[in-house]
C-alpha positions in Angstrom: 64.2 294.6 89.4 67.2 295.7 92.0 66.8 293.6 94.9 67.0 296.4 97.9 64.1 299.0 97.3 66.7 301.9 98.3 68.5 300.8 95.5 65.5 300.5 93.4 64.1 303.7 93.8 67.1 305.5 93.3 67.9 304.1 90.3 64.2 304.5 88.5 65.0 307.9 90.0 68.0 308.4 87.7 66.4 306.5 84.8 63.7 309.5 85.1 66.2 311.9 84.5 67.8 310.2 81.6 67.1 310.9 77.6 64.6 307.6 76.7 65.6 305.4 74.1 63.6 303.5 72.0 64.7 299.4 72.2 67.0 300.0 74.9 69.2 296.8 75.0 69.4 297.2 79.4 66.2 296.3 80.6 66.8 299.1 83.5 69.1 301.4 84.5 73.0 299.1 85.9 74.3 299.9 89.4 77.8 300.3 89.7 79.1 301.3 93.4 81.2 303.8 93.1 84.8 304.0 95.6 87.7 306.1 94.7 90.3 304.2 92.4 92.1 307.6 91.7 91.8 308.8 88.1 90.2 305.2 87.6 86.9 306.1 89.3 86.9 309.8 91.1 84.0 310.4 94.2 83.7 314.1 94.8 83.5 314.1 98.6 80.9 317.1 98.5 78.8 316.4 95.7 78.7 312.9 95.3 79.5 313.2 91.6 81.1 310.5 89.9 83.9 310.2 87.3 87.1 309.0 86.1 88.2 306.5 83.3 85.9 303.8 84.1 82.3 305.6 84.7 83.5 308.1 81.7 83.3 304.6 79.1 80.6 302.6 80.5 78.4 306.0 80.1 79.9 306.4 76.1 79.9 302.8 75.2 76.0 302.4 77.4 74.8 305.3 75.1 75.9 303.7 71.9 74.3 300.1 73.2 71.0 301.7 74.7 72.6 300.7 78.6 72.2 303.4 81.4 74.6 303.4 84.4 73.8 304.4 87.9 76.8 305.1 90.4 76.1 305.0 94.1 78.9 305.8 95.9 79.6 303.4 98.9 82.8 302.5 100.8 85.4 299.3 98.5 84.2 296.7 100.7 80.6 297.4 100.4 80.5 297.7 96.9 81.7 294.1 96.5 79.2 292.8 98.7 76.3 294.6 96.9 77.5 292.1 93.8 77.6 289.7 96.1 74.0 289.9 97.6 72.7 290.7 94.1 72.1 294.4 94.8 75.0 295.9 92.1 75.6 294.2 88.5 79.0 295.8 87.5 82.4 295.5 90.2 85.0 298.1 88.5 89.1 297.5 88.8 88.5 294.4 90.1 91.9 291.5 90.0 89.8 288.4 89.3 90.2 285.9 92.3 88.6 282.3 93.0 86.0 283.4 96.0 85.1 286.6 93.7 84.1 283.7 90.9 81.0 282.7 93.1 79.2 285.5 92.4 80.6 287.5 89.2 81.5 286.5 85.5 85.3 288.3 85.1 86.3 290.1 82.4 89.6 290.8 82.6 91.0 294.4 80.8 94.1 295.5 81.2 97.0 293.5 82.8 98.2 294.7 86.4 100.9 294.4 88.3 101.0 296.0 91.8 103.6 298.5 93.1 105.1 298.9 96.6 104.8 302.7 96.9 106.8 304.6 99.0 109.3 307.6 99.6 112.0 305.6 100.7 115.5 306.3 98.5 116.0 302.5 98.9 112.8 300.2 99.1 112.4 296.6 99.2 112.6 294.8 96.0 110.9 291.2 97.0 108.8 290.6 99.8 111.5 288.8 102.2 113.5 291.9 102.0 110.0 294.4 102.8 109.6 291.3 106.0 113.6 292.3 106.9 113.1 295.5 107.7 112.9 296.7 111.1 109.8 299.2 112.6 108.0 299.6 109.3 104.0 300.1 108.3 103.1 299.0 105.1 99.7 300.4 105.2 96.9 298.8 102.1 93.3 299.1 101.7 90.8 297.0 103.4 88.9 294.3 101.1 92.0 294.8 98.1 92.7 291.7 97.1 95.9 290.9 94.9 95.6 287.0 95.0 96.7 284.5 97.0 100.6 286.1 96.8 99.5 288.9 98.5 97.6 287.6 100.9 100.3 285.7 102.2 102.5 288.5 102.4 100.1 290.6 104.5 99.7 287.6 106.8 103.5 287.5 107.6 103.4 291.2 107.7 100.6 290.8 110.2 102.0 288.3 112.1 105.0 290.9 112.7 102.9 293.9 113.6 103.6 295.9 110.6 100.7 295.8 108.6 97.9 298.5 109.3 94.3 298.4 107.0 92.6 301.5 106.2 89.4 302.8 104.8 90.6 303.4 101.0 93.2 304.8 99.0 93.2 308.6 100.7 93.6 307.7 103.6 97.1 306.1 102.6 97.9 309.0 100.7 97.3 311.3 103.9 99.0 309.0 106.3 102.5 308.4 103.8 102.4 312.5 104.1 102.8 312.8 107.3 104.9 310.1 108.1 102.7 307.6 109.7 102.7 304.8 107.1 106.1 303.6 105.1 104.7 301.9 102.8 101.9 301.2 100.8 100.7 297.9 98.1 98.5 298.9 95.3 98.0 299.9 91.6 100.5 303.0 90.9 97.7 304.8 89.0 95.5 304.3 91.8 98.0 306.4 93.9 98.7 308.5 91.5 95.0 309.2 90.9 94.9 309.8 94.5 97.8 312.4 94.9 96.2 314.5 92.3 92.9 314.3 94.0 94.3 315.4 97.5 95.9 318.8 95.4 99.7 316.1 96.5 100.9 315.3 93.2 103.4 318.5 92.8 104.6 317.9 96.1 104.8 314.1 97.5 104.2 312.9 94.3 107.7 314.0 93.7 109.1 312.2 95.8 107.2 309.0 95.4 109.2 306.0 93.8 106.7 302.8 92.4 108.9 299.2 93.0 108.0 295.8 91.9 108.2 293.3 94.7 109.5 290.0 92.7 108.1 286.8 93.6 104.4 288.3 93.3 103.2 287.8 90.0 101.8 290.2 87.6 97.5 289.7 87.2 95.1 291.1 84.9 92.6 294.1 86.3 89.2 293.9 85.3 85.3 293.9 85.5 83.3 291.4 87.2 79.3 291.1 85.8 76.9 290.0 88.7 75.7 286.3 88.1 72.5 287.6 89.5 72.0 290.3 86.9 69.1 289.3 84.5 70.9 287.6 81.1 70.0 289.2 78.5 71.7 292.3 80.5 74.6 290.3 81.4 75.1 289.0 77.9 74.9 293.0 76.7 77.4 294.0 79.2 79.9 291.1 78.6 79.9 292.3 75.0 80.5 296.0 75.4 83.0 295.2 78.2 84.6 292.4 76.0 84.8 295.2 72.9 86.1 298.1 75.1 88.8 295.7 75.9 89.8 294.3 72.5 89.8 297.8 71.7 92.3 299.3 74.4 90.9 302.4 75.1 90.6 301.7 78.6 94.2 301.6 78.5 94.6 304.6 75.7 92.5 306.9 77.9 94.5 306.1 81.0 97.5 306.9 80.0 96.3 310.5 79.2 96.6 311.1 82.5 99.4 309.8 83.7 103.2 309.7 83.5 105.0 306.5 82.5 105.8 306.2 86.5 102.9 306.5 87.2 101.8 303.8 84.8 104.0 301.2 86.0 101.2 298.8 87.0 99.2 298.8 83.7 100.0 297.0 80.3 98.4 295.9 77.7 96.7 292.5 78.0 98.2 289.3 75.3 96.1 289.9 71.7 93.7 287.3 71.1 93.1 287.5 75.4 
């Protein structure tokens, strides 16, 4: 059963209006919170539909496994706290960190390396030269977490007054428009994903440059599996997840979508990882 009855009864909900399958290998329908991670997970503001890379291959690869996904859309931060409390089973585009471990097997699928995004003809190139400069806002998203690196750099940032924390990747987008924030830290096909969502990609997307900040390692992005979901559904999630990742399509279907700029932050992971 899903812990929180609103939960619950939302999901039998979907289940209901879902084909049935004889033998399913889920024992109910898998809650996956849904945030925008550009074209990596997409939230239609007005409907409430979900899409994107991510829900688009658990739905193909669920079908072929007999596992049904349910997507409720909730802000970043709640949706890791739902894994957390036992209320969610699946944590999308996750980078795998040691707190994050508590609660969630990782899985990792594509390797990840983080981009400082910005308009600016000259950026920084490594974190003491972002520091250096004078009367800037890097602005990231709240609960984003890039590993211990990257922590450190926003507390210095912090500590200087020019780091701001916003709701989720839009937000950035809309505020780097209109001049309010310099800077940005994040996956480059989340912004990317972003910019085409907002109708921005023909026209700040041009101008938008992707920069590696040396001294922050690259990481693997991934999917964590709650460690309160029931086994034998854990087990048949690890293995789809583990396949679709041997297989790179995750990374084959992204790259449909976006140019090699725009793909700076993904690569394929080691074979044999």
């Amino acid at each position: 059963m899903i812990r929180k009855p609103l939960f619950a009864v939302a999901a039998l909900a979907a289940a209901a209006l879902l084909p049935g399958r004889a033998g399913a290998a889920c024992s109910r329908p898998i809650v996956v919170p849904a945030s925008s991670l550009g074209r990596m997970m997409t939230v239609n503001a007005v409907s409430g539909e979900v899409g994107g890379v991510y829900p688009e291959l658990l739905r193909e690869r669920g079908h072929r496994v007999g596992c049904e996904f349910f997507f409720p859309v909730v802000p970043r931060a709640r949706a890791e706290a739902m894994l957390r409390q036992g209320d969610a089973d699946l944590l999308v585009g996750a980078v795998q960190v040691p707190e994050r471990d508590v609660w969630g097997r990782y899985i990792p699928m594509i390797g990840t390396e983080w981009m400082l995004i910005s308009t600016d003809p000259d950026p920084p190139r490594s974190p003491d030269e972002l520091l250096a400069r004078a009367g800037i806002r890097l602005n990231v998203v709240r609960s984003y977490n890039y590993g211990p690196a990257y922590l450190a750099l926003l507390a210095r940032l912090d500590k200087q007054g020019k780091l701001e924390y916003v709701k989720d990747p839009q937000t950035v987008v809309r505020k780097m428009e209109i001049g309010r924030a310099n800077y940005a830290y994040m996956p480059s096909t989340t912004f990317a994903g972003t910019l085409e969502e907002l109708g921005l990609r023909a026209s700040l997307g041009q101008r938008v440059r992707y920069t590696r900040l040396a001294g922050i390692p690259a990481s693997t992005s991934g999917v964590y599996v709650s460690r309160k979901t029931a086994p034998e559904d854990a087990a048949q999630l690890a293995a789809m997840l583990e396949q679709l990742s041997r297989d790179g399509e995750l990374l084959a279907r992204t790259r449909k979508h976006f140019t090699a700029a725009e793909m700076s932050s993904s690569f394929p992971l080691p074979r044999g990882r």
